[in-house]
N, C-alpha and C positions, 0 to 999 in steps of 0.2 A: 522616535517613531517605532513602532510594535513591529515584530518580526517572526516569523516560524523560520527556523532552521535545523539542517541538518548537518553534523558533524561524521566524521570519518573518526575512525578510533585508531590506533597503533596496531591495535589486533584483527584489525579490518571492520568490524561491527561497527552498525551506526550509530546516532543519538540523535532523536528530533527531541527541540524544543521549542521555545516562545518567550521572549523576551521585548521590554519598554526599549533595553538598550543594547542592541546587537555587539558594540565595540566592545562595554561592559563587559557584556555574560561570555564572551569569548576569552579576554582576556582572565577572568573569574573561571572558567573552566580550564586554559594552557594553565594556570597558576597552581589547581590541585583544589580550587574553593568551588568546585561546580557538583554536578550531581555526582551519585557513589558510583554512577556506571562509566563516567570520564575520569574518575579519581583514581582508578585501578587502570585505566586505558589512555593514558599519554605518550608522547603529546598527541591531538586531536586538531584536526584541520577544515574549515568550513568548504564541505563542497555544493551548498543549496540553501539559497534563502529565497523568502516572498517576502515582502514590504504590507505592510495592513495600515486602513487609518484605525481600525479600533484594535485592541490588545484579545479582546473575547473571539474578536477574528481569528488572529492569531491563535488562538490557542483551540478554537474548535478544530482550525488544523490540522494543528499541532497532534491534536487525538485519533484524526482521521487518519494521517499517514503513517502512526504508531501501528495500527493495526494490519496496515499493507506486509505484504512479505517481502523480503529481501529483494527478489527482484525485481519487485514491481518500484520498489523506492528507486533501484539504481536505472533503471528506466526515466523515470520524473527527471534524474541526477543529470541526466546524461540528454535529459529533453528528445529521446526517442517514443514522440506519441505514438508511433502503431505498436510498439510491446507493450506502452503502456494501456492503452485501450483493449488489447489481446489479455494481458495480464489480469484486467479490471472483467470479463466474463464468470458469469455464476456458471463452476464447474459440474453442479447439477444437471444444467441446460443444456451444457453445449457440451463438455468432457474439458480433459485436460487439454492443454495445447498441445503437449507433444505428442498425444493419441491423435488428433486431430491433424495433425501435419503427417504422423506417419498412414494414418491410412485414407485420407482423401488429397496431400498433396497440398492442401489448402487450411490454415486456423482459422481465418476468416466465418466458414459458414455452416449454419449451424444444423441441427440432426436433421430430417428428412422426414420423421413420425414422432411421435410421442415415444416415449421410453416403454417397453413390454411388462404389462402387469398378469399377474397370474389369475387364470380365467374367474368372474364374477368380483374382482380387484375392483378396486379403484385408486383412481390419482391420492383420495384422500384419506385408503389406508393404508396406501407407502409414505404418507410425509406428514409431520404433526404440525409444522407451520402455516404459514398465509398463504393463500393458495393465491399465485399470482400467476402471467404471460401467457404465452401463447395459446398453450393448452389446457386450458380452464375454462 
């Protein structure tokens, strides 16, 4: 059965992967035959897996939670939905958390206006991407 997993390293750093055979690529990685980022980082300990019935499952996964940051993985880890859902905000929108909890008390909720553009500005020549949400 297909698996996305996350490994704990000696050095503390993670390692998400995806594998047909979980028992397998575990033992293949405690052994020194796994990727070059567990080979240097033993021994390594499974603290999070999902189960997939397809392996492409898995492995989109696998890609999505590569790019998450440190805390937002040990969040998932640790199955704390509200950091993880806190974590998961586009910091464009809303700011970072911990500006957000230091000056309204609350991460929770988000700006109050649009962000201040400089007179005859617009949204769409402070940003070169897809102009999406609330303020568009």
């Amino acid at each position: 059965m297909p698996h996305m997993y996350i490994l704990e390293c000696a050095d503390g750093s993670y390692y998400t992967g995806s594998t047909w055979n979980l028992e397998k690529r575990l033992w293949e990685h405690q052994n020194g035959l796994g990727a070059k980022h567990t080979q240097k980082r033993l021994p390594v300990k499974l603290v999070y897996c999902e189960p997939y019935d397809r392996v492409e499952d898995a492995y989109r996964r696998e890609k999505q939670i590569q790019g998450w940051s440190r805390r937002k993985k040990q969040a998932l880890i640790e199955g704390n939905i509200e950091n993880l859902i806190e974590f998961s905000k586009n910091y464009t929108q809303y700011g970072r958390p911990e500006d957000r909890l230091a000056s309204t008390g609350s991460a929770n909720e988000p700006p109050s206006s649009p962000p201040e553009l400089a007179e005859g500005g617009s949204v769409e020549s402070h940003y070169s991407g897809e102009l999406t949400g609330d303020w568009v």
